[in-house]
C-alpha positions in Angstrom: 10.3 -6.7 31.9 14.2 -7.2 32.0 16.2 -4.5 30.2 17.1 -7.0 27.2 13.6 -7.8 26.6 12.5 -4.2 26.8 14.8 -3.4 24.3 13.6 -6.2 21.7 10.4 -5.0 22.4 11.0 -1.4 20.9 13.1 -2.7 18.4 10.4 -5.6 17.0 7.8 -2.2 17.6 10.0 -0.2 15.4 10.5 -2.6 12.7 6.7 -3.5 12.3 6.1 -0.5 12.2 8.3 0.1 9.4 6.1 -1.9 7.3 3.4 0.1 7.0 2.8 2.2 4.4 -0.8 4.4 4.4 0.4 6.4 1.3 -0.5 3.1 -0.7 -3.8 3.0 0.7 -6.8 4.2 -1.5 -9.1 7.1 0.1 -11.7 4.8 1.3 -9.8 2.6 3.1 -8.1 5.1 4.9 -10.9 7.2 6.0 -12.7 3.9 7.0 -9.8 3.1 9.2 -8.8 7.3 10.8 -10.4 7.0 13.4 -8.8 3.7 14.7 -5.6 4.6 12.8 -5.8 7.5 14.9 -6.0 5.8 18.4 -3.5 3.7 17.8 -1.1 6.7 17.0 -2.0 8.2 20.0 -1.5 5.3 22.1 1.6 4.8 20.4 3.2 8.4 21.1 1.8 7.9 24.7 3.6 4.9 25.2 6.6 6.5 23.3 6.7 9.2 25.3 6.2 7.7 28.6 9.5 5.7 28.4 11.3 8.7 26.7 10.2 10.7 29.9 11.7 7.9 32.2 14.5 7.4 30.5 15.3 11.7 30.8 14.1 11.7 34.1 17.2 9.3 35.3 19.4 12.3 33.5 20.0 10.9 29.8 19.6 12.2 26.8 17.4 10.6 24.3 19.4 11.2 20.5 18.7 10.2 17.0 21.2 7.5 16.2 23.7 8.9 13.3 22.3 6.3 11.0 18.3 6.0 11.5 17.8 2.9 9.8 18.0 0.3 13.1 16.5 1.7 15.7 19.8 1.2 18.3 18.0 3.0 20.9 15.4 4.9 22.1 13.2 6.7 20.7 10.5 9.7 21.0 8.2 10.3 18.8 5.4 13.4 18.3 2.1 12.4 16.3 0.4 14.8 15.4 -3.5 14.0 13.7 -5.6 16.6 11.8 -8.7 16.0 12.0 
């Protein structure tokens, strides 16, 4: 994937992701959906984290942009699930 496209990619991730909201969700629907909620969060951070450790591996620093809401660059992100 070019470097342009890779960079919509995140963004378009980062912005649907943006539109979810599980605090709306009523107790049933969530604990019908944890366990696939939690895979995907997983997968998620693993994918995160695998381009956050490339992109430090070449020598950069991965930073939180000074205004958080458009995601400019990249980003890590830790998930952590209780069970």
């Amino acid at each position: 994937m070019r470097s342009n496209e890779a960079i919509e990619a995140l963004r378009a991730a980062g912005n649907a992701l943006g539109d979810i909201d599980v605090s709306g969700w009523d107790e049933s629907a969530l604990t019908h959906h944890l366990t696939d909620l939690s895979i995907a969060l997983c997968e998620l951070d693993s994918q995160l984290s695998r381009v956050a450790d490339a992109v430090r591996a070449r020598g950069f620093r991965i930073e939180e942009p000074a205004e958080p809401t458009i995601i400019t660059g990249p980003v890590s992100i830790t998930v952590a699930i209780a069970a």
